[in-house]
PDB file of N, CA, C, O and CB in Angstrom:
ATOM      1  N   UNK A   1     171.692 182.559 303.100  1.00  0.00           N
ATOM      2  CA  UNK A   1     172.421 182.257 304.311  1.00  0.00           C
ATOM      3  C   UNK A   1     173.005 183.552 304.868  1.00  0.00           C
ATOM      4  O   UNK A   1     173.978 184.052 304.303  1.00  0.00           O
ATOM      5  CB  UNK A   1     173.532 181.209 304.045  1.00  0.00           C
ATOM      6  N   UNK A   2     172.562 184.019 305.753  1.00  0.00           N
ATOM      7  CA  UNK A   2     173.220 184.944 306.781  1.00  0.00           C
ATOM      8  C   UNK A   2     174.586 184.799 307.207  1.00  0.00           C
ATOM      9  O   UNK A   2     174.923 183.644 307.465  1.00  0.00           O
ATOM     10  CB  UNK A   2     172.539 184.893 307.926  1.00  0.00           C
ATOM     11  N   UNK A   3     175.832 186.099 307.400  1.00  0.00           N
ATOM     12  CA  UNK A   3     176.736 186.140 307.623  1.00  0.00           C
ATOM     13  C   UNK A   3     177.159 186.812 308.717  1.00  0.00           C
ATOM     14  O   UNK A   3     177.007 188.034 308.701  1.00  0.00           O
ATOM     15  CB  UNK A   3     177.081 186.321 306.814  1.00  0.00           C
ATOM     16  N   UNK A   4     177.801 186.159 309.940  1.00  0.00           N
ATOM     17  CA  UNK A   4     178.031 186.541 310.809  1.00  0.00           C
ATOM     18  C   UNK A   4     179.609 188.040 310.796  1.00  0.00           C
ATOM     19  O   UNK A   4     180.638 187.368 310.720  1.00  0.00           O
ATOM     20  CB  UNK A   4     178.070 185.148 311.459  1.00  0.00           C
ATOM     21  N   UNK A   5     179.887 189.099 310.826  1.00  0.00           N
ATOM     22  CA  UNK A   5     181.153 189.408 310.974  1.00  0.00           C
ATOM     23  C   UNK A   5     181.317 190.461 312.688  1.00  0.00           C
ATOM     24  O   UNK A   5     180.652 191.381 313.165  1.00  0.00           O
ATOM     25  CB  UNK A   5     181.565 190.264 309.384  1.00  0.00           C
ATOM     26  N   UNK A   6     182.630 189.646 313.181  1.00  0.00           N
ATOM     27  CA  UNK A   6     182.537 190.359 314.439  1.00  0.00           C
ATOM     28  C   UNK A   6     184.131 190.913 314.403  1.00  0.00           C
ATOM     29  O   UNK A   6     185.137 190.310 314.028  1.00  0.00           O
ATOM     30  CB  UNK A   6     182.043 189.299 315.865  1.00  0.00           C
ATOM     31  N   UNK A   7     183.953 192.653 315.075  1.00  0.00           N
ATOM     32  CA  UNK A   7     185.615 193.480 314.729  1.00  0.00           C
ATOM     33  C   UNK A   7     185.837 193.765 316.398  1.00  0.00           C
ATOM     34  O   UNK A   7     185.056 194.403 317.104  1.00  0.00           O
ATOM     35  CB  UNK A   7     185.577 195.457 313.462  1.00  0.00           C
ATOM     36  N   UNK A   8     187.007 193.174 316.806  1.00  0.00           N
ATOM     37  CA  UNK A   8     187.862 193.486 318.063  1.00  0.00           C
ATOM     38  C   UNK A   8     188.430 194.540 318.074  1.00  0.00           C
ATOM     39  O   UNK A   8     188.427 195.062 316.959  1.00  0.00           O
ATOM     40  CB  UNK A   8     188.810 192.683 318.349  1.00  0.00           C
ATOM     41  N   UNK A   9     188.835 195.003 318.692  1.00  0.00           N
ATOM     42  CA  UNK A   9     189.555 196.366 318.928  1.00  0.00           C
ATOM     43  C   UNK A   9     189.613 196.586 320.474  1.00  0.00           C
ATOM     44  O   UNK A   9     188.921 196.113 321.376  1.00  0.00           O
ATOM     45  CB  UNK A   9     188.735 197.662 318.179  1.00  0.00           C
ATOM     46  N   UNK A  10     190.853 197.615 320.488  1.00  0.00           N
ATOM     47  CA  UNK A  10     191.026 198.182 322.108  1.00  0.00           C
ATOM     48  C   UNK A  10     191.001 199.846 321.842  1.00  0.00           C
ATOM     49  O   UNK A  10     191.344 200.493 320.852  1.00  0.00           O
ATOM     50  CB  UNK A  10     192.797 197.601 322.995  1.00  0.00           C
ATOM     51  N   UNK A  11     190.579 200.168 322.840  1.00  0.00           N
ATOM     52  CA  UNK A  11     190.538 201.546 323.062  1.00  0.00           C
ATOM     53  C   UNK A  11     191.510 202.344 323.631  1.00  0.00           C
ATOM     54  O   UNK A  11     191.748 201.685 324.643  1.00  0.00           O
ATOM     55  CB  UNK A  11     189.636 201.758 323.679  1.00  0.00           C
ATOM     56  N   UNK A  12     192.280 203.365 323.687  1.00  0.00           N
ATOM     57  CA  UNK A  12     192.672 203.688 324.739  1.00  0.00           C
ATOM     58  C   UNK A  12     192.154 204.125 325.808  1.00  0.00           C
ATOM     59  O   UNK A  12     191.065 204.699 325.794  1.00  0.00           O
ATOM     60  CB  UNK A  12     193.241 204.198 324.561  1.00  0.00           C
ATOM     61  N   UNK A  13     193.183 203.828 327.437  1.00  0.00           N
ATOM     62  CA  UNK A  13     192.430 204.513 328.391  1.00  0.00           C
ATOM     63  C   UNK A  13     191.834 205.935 328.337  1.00  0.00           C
ATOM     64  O   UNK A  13     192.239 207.059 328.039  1.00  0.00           O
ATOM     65  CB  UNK A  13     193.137 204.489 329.349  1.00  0.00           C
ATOM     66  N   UNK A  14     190.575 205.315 328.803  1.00  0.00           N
ATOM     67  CA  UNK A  14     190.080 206.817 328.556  1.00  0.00           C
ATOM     68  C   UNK A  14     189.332 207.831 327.160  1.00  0.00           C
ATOM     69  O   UNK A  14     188.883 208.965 326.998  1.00  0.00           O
ATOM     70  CB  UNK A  14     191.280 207.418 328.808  1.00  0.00           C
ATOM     71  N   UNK A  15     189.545 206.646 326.406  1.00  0.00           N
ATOM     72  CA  UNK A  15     189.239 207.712 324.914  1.00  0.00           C
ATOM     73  C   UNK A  15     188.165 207.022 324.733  1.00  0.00           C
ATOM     74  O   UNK A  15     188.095 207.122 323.509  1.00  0.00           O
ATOM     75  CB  UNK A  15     190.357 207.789 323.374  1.00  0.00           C
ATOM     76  N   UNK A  16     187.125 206.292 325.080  1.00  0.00           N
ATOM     77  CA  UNK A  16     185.845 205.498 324.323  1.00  0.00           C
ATOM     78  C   UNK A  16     184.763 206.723 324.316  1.00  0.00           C
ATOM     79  O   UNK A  16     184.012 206.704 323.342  1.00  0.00           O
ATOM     80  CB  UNK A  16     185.160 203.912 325.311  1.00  0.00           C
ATOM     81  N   UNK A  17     184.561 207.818 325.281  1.00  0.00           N
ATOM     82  CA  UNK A  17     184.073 208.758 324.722  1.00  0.00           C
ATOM     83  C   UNK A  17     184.080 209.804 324.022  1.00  0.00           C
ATOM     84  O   UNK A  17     183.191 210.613 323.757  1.00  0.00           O
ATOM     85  CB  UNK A  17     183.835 208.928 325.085  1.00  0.00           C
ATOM     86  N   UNK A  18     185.586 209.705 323.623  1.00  0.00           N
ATOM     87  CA  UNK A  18     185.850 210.483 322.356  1.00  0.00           C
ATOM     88  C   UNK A  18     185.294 209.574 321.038  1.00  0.00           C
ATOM     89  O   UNK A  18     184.601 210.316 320.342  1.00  0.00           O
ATOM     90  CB  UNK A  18     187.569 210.803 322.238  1.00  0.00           C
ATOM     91  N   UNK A  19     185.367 208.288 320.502  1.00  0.00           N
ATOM     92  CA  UNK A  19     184.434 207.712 319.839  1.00  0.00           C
ATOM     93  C   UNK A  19     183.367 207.162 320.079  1.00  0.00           C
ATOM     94  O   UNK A  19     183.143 206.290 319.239  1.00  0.00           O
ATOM     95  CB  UNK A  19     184.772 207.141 319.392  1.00  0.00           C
ATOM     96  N   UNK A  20     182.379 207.279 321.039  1.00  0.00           N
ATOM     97  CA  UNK A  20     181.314 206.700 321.525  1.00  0.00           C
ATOM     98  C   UNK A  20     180.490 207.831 320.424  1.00  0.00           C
ATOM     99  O   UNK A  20     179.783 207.247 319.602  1.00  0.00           O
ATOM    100  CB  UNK A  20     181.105 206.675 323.376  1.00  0.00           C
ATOM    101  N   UNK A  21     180.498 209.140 320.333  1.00  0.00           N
ATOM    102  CA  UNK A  21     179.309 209.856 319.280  1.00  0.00           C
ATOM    103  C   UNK A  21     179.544 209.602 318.111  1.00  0.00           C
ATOM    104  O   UNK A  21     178.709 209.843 317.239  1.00  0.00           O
ATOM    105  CB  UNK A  21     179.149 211.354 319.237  1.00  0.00           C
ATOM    106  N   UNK A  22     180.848 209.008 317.819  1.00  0.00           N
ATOM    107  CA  UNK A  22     181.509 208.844 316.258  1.00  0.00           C
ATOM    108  C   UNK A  22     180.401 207.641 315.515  1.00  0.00           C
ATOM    109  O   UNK A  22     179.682 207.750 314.522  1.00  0.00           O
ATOM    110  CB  UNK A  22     183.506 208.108 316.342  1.00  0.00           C
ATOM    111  N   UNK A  23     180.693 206.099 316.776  1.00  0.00           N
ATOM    112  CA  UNK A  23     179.726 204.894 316.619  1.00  0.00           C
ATOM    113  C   UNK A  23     178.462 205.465 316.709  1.00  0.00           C
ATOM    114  O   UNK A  23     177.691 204.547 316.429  1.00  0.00           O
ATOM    115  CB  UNK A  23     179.871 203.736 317.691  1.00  0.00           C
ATOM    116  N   UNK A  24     177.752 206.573 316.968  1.00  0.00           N
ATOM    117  CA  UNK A  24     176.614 206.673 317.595  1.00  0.00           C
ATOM    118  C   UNK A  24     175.831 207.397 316.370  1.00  0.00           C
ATOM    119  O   UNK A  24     174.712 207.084 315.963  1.00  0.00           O
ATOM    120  CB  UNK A  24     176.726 207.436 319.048  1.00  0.00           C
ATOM    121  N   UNK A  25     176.672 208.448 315.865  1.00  0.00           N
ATOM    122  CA  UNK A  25     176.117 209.101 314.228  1.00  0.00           C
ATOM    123  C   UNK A  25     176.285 208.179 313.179  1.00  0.00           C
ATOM    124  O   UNK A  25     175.746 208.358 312.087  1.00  0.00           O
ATOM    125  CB  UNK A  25     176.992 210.470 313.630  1.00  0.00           C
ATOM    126  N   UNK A  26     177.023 207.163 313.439  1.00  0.00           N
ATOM    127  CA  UNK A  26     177.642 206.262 312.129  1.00  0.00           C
ATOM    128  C   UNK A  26     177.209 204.705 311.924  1.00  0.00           C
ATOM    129  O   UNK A  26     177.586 203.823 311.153  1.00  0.00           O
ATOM    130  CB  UNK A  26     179.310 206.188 312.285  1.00  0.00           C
ATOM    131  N   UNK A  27     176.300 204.769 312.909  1.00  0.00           N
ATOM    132  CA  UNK A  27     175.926 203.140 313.525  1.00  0.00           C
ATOM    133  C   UNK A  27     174.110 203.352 312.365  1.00  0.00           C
ATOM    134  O   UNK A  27     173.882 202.449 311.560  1.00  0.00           O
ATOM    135  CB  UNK A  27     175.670 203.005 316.271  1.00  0.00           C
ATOM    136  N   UNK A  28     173.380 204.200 312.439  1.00  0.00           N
ATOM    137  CA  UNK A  28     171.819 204.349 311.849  1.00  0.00           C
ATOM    138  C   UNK A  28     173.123 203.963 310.395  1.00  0.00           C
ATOM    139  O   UNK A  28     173.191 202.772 310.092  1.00  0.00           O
ATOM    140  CB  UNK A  28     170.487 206.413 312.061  1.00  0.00           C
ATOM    141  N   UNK A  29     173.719 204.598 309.888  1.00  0.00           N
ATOM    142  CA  UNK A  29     173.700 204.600 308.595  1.00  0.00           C
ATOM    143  C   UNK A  29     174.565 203.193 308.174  1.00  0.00           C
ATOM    144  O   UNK A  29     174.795 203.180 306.965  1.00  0.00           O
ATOM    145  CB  UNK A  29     174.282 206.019 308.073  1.00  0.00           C
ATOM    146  N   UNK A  30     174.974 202.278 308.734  1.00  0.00           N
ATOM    147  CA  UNK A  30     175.558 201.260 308.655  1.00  0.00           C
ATOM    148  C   UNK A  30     173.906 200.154 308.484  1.00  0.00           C
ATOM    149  O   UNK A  30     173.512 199.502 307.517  1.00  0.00           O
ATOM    150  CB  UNK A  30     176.732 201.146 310.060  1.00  0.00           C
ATOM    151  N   UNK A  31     173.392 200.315 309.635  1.00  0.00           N
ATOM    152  CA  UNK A  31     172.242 199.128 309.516  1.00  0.00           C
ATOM    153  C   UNK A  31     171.691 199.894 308.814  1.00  0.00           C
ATOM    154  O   UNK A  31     170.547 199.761 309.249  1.00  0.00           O
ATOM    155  CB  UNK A  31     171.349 198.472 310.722  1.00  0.00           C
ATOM    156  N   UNK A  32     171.604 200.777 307.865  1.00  0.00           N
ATOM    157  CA  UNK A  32     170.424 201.041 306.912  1.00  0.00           C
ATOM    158  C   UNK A  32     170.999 200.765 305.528  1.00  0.00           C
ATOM    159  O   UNK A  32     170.664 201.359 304.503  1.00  0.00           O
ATOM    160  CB  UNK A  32     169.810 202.612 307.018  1.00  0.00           C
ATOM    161  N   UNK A  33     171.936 199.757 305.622  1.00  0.00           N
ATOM    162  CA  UNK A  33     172.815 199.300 303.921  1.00  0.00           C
ATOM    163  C   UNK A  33     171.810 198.208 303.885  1.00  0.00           C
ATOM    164  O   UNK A  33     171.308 197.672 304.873  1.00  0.00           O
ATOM    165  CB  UNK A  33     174.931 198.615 303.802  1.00  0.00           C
ATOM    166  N   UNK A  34     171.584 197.953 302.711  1.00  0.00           N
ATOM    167  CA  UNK A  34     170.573 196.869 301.748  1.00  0.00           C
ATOM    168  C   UNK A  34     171.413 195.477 302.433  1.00  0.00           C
ATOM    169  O   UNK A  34     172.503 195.202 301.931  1.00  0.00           O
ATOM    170  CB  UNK A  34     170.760 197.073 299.479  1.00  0.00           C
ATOM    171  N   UNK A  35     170.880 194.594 303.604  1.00  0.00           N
ATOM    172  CA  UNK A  35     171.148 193.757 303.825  1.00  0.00           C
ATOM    173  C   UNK A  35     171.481 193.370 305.442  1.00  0.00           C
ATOM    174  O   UNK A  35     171.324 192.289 306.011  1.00  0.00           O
ATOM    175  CB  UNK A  35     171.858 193.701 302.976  1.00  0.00           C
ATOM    176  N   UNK A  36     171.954 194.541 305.922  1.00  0.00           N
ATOM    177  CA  UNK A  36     172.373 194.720 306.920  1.00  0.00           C
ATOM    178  C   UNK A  36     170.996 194.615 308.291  1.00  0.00           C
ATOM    179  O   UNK A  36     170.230 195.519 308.625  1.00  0.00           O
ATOM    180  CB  UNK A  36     173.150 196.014 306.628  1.00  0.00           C
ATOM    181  N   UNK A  37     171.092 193.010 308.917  1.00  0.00           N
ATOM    182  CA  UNK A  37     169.984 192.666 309.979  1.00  0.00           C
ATOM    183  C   UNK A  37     170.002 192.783 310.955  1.00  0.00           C
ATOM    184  O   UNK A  37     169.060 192.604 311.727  1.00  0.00           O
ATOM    185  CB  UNK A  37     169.612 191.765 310.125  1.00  0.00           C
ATOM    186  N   UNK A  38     171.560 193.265 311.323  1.00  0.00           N
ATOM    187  CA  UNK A  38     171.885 193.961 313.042  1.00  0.00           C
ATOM    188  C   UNK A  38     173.340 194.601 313.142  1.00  0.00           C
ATOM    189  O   UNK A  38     174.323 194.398 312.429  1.00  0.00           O
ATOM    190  CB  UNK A  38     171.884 192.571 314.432  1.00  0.00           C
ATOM    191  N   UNK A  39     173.188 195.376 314.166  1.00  0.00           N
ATOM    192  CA  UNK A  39     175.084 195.923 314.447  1.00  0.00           C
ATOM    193  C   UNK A  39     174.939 195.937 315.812  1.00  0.00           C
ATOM    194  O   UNK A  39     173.777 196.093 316.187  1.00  0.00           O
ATOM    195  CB  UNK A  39     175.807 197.759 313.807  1.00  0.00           C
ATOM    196  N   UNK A  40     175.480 195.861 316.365  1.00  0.00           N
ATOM    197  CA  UNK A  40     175.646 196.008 317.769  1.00  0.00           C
ATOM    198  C   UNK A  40     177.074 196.162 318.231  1.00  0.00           C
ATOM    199  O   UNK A  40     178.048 195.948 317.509  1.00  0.00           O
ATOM    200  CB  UNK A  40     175.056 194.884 318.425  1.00  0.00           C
ATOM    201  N   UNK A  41     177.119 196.541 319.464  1.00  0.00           N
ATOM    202  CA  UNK A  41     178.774 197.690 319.950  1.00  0.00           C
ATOM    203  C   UNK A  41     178.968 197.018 321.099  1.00  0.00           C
ATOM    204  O   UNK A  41     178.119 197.442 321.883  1.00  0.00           O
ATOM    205  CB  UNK A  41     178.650 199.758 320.383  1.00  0.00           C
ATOM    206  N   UNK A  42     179.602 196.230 321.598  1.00  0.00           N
ATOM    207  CA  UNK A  42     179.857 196.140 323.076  1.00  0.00           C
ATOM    208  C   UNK A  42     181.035 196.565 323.447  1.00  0.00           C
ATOM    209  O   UNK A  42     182.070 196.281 322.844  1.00  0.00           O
ATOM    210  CB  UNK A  42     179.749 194.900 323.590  1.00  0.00           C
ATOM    211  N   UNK A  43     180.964 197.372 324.606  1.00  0.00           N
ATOM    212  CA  UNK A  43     182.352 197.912 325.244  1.00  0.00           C
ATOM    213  C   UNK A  43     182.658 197.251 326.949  1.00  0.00           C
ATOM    214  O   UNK A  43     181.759 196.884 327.705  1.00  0.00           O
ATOM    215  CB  UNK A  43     182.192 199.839 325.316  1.00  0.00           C
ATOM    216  N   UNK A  44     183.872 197.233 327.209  1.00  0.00           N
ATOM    217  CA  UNK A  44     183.643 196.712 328.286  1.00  0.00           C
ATOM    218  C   UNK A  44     184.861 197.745 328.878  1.00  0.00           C
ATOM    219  O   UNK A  44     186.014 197.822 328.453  1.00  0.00           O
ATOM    220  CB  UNK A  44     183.682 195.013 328.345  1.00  0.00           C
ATOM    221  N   UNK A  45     184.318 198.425 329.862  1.00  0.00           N
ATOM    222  CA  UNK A  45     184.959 199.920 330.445  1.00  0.00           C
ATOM    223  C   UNK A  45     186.416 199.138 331.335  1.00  0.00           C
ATOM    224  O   UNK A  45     187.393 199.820 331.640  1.00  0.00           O
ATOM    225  CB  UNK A  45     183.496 201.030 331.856  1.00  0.00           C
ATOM    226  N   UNK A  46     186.342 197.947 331.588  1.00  0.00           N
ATOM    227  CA  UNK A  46     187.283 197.559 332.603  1.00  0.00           C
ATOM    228  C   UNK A  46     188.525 197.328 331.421  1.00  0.00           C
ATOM    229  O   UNK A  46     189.505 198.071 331.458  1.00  0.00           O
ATOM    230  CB  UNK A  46     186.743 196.082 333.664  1.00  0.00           C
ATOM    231  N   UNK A  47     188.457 196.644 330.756  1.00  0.00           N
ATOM    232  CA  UNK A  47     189.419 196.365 330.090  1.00  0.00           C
ATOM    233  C   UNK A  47     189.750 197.268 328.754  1.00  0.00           C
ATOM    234  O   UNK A  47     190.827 197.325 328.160  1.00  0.00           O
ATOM    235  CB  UNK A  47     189.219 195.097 329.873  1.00  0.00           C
ATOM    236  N   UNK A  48     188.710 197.854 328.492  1.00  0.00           N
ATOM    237  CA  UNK A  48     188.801 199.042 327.348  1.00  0.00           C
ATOM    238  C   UNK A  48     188.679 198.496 326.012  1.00  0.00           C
ATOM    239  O   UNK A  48     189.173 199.112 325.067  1.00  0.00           O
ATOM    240  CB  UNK A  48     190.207 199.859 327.366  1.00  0.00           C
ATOM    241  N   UNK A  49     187.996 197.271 325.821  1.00  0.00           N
ATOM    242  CA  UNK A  49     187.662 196.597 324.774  1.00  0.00           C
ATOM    243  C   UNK A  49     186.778 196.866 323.876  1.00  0.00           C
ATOM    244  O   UNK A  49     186.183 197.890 324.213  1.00  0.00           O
ATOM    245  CB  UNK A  49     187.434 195.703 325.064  1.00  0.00           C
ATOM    246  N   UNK A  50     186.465 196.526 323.073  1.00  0.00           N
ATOM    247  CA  UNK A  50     185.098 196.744 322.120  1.00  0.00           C
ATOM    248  C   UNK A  50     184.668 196.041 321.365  1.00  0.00           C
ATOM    249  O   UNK A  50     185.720 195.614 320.890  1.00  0.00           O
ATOM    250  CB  UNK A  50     185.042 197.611 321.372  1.00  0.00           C
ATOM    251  N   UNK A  51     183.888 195.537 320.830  1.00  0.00           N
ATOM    252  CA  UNK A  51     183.127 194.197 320.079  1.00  0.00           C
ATOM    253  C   UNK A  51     182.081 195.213 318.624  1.00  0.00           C
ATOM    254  O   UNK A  51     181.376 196.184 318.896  1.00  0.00           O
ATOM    255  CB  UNK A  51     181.679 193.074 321.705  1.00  0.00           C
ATOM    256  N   UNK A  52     182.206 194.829 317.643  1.00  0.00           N
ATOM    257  CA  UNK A  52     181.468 195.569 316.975  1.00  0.00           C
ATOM    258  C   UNK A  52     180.834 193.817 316.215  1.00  0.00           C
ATOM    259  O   UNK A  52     181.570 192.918 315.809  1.00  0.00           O
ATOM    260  CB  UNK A  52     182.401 197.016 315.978  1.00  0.00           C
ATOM    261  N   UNK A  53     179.705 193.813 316.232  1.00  0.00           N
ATOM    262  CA  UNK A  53     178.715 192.704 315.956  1.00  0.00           C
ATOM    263  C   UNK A  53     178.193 192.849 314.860  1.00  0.00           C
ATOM    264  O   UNK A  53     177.470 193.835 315.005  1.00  0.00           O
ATOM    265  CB  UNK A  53     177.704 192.544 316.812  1.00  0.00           C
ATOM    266  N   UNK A  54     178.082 192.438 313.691  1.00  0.00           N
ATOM    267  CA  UNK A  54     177.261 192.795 312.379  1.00  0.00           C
ATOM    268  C   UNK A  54     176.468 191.196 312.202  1.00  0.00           C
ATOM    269  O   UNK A  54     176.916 190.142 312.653  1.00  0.00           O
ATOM    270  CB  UNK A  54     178.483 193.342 310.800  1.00  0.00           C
ATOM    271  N   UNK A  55     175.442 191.335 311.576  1.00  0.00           N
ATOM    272  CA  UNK A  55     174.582 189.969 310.321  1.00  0.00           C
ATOM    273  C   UNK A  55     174.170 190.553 309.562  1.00  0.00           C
ATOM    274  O   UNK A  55     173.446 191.545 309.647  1.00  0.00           O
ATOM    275  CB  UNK A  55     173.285 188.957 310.639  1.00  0.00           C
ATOM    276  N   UNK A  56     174.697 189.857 308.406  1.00  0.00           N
ATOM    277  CA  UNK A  56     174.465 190.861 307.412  1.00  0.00           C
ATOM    278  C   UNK A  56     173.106 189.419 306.626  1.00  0.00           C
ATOM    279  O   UNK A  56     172.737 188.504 307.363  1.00  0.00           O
ATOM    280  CB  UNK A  56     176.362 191.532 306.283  1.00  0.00           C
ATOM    281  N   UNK A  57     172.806 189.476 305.769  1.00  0.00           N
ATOM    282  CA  UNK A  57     171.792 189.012 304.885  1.00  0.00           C
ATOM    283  C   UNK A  57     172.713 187.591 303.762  1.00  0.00           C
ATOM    284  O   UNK A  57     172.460 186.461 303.343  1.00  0.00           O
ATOM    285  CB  UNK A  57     171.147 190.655 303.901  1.00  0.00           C
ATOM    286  N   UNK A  58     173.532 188.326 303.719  1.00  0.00           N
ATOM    287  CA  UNK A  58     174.698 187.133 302.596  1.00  0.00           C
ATOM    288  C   UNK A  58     175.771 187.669 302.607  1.00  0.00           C
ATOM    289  O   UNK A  58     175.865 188.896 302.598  1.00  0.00           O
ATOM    290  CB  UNK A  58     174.438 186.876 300.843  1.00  0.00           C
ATOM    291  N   UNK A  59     176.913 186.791 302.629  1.00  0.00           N
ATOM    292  CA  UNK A  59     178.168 187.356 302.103  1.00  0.00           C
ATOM    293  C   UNK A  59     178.185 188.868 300.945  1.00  0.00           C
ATOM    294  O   UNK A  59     178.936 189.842 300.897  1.00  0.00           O
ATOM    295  CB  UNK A  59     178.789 186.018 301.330  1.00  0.00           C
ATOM    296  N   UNK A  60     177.317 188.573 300.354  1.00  0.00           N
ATOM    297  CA  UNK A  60     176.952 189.575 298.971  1.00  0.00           C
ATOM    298  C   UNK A  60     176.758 190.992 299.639  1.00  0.00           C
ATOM    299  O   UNK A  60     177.523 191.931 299.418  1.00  0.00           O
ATOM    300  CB  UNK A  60     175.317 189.080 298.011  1.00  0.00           C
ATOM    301  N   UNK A  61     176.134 191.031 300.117  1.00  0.00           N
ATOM    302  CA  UNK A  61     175.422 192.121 300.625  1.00  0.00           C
ATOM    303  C   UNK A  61     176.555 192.584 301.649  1.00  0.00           C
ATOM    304  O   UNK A  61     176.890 193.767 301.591  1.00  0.00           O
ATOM    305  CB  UNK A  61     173.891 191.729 301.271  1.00  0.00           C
ATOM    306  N   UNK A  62     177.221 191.688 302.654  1.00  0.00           N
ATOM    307  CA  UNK A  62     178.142 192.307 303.330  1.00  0.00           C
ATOM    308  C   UNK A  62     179.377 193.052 302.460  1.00  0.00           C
ATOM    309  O   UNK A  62     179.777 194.141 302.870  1.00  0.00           O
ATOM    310  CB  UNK A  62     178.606 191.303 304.231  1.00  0.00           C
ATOM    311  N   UNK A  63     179.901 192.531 301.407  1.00  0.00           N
ATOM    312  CA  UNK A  63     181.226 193.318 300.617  1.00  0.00           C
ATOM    313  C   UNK A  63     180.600 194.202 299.926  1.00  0.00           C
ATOM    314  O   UNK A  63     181.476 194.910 299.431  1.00  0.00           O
ATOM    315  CB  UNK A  63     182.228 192.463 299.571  1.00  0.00           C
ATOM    316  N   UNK A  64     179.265 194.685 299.506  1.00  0.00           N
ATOM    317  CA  UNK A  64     178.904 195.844 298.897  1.00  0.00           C
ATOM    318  C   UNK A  64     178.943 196.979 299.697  1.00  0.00           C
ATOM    319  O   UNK A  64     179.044 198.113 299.228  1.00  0.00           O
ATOM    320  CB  UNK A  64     177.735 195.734 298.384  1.00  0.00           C
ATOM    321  N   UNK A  65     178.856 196.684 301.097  1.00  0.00           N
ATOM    322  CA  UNK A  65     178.969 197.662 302.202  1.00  0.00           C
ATOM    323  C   UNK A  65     180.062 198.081 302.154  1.00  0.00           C
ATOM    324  O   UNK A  65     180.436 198.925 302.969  1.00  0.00           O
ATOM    325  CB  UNK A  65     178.741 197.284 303.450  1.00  0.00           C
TER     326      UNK A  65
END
């Protein structure tokens, strides 16, 4: 059974491209953990939000990460 985990967060104004290369070097090595079937980032520039999307393979596989 596949496990959904989704992380909220706000940004400050203005700073998402100070971590936009951070997610961007650090995102290959996240989906390449033994289990890990997607990540995905959504930002939304108006409100300065961010969505970080994971499925992982099993609960199991997600806490070894």
């Amino acid at each position: 059974m596949s496990v959904f985990v989704s992380i909220d967060a706000k940004v400050k104004p203005g700073q998402y491209g100070k971590l936009k290369p951070f997610l961007e070097a650090n995102l290959p090595r996240v989906r390449g953990f033994d289990g890990a079937l997607s990540v995905s980032i959504l930002h939304n520039e108006d409100s300065n939000d961010f969505l970080i999307f994971e499925e992982w393979l099993s609960p199991a596989h997600h806490r070894k990460y």
